[in-house]
Steps between C-alpha positions, in 0.01 A plus 500: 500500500261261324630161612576578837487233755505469900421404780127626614418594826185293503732187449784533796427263747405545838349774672625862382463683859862381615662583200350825435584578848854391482574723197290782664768467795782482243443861335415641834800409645711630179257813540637561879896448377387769192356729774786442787770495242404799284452748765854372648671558172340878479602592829818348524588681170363832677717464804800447288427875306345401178261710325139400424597483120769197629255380727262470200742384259555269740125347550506584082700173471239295610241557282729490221586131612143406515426685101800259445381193688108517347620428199627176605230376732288333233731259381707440864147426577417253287839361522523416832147555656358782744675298792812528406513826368375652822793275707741598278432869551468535846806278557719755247292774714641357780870505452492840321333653795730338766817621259375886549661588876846332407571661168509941584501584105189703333562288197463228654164560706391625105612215385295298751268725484417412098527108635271519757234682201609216278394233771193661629320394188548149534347521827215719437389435087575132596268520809193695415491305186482191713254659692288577241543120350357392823229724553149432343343839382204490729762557810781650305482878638443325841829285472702856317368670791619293742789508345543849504414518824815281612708625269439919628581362869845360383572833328387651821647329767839503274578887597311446891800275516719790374379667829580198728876398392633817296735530281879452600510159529445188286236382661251616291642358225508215691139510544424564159725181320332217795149645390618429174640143534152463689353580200639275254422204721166566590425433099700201483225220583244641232673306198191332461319805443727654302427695133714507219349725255606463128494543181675440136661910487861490485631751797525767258155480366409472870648800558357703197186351653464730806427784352154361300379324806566813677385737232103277542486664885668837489304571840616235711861516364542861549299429871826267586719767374347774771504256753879467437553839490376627806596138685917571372507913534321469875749266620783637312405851638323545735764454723637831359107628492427475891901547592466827377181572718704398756393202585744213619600151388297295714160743423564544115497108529184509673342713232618301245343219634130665569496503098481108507295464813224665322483226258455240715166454649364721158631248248243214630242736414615655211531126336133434577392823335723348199292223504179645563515768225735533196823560604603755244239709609604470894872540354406876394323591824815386692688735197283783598528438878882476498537828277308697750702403784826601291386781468392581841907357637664836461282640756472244793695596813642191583615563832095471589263247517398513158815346408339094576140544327691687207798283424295165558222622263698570214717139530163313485395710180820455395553131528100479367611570141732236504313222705171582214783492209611186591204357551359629155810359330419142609135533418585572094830282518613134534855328472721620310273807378493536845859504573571723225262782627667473811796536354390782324379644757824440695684686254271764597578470844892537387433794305295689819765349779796671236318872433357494852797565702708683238212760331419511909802546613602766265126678525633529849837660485321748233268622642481412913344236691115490414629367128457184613118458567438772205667206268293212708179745368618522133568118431144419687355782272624352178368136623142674544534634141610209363187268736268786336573499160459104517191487654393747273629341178309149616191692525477572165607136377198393678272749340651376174 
């Protein structure tokens, strides 16, 4: 990692506003096809009488293609650039997702399932990296913020959209693949700001890499991984959650959907707070805030009122941990240091999005419906263990 050269974000040309809104635009937009297509898949898959363990073998699949895909990432990267690794992806998104209505095999939608995992990396390692390349530290939390902010209202208004076209025709698979073309061409212009982040590792010593860069921030990797989990096993199942409440299609869509609207006028806020105070320290309130509203889930009547303040409050804790990882992640890290925490940490994300719906879905069919949030409150517990013992371990280095 010692001779590592690229491109610094202090030397692109021209202002960094357009660009950094561009990409912002990009991930959103792949964030709404995640949101529209994943809670699609789940409840097409329930109406055709598979089980919750299917359904989360299913959604299983796709964080096993992004474990598979992180691993890659650095050197694609560096290969070919952040521009056209994120084109790339969402154009391969694209087809796969437009492929789903006219093939009616479960291997298949697996199989495209594991693609889709594979491709999301490109898109989002790729683009928060180039975020963070073009952010200065002073305003990083603001721009990750932002970002997150953006990014929760494509997740959310991905199952909203659920509500408005259902589910027995192609059209929202239609939907999702134009968003997608969208988003490969709204990066297309930024060659000029491009980063290609490299280094003299061959891809297997890349690879072996991961694990040390991701070993030096054990909080903010296993932060990812929680974020993954609950972000995979809520749309892979809560479908089945609120259908057997009762609920319908068009309402457990709606619910779905308050989860991400919570995050979006918080995240400005939260990345200010990032900036204002350490962000490790804000990451383990937001730990401590999301745990206590996991454990409170079991017990909300959601046919009330209490449903909106409850379900929007624990999104914006929830997408808190991972606006203040990221950001923290880009404040210790540049190129391709950078690129290979992400990556790291996107292996993280693969293993959470591949034991989320599974361990979930199985927790469910064990032992009734409220497994769900009871395994939301035991990954969130670990992660305040794990932000505890850290803080408490640098303690005593300073007093040393």
């Amino acid at each position: 990692m010692s001779n590592e050269t690229y491109t610094p974000a202090e030397e692109i040309p021209g202002p960094k506003v357009w660009p950094i809104a561009l990409i912002t635009v990009t991930i959103s937009g792949f964030s709404y096809s995640l949101g529209l297509t994943y809670t699609v898949i789940s409840l097409v898959l329930e109406s055709r009488g598979f089980s919750e363990a299917q359904i989360g073998l299913n959604g299983t699949l796709s964080g096993l293609g992004i474990f598979v895909s992180s691993m890659l990432v650095p050197k694609l990267s560096g290969w070919f650039g952040y521009r056209i690794l994120v084109m790339a992806s969402a154009l391969g998104s694209a087809v796969l997702v437009i492929m789903l209505p006219m093939v009616d095999s479960f291997v298949f939608w697996c199989i495209a399932r594991f693609g889709m995992g594979f491709l999301v990396t490109g898109i989002f390692v790729g683009g928060e990296s180039w975020l963070n390349e073009l952010s200065e530290d002073r305003y990083r939390g603001r721009v990750m913020g932002i970002y997150a902010m953006v990014t929760a209202g494509g997740f959310a208004a991905g199952p909203f959209t659920v509500g408005l076209v259902g589910i027995d025709s192609i059209l929202p698979f239609a939907i999702c693949a134009g968003v997608l073309a969208i988003c490969a061409i709204a990066v297309a212009p930024l060659a000029s700001n491009d980063v290609k982040p490299s280094d003299h590792l061959t891809l297997t010593q890349s690879i072996m890499n991961l694990p040390k860069v991701a070993a030096l921030i054990p909080t903010l990797t296993f932060a990812i991984l929680t974020m993954a989990y609950f972000e995979s096993a809520s749309h892979s199942l809560m479908p089945a959650y609120f259908s057997a409440l009762g609920f319908e299609d068009a309402r457990i869509g709606f619910f779905i959907g308050l989860l991400f609207i919570g995050a979006i006028p918080a995240m400005p806020l939260v990345g200010w707070l990032g900036d204002k105070f350490e962000s490790r320290s804000m990451l383990t309130v937001m730990t401590v805030l999301t745990l206590i509203l996991c454990l409170v889930f079991p017990t909300v009547d959601f046919g009330s009122w209490l449903v909106y303040p409850f379900l929007t409050a624990l999104g914006a804790v929830i997408f808190g941990t991972y606006t203040l990882a990221l950001t923290e992640m880009g404040n210790r890290f540049k190129g391709a240091t950078l690129i290979a925490a992400m990556s790291g940490a996107s292996i993280a994300w693969g293993i959470g999005s591949t034991i989320g719906p599974y361990t979930s879905g199985w927790a469910m069919k064990q032992f009734g419906n409220n497994a769900l949030p009871m395994s939301f409150t035991i990954i969130y517990a670990v992660l305040l263990t794990i932000a505890l013992v850290r803080i408490k371990a640098q303690k005593k280095i300073i007093k040393s």
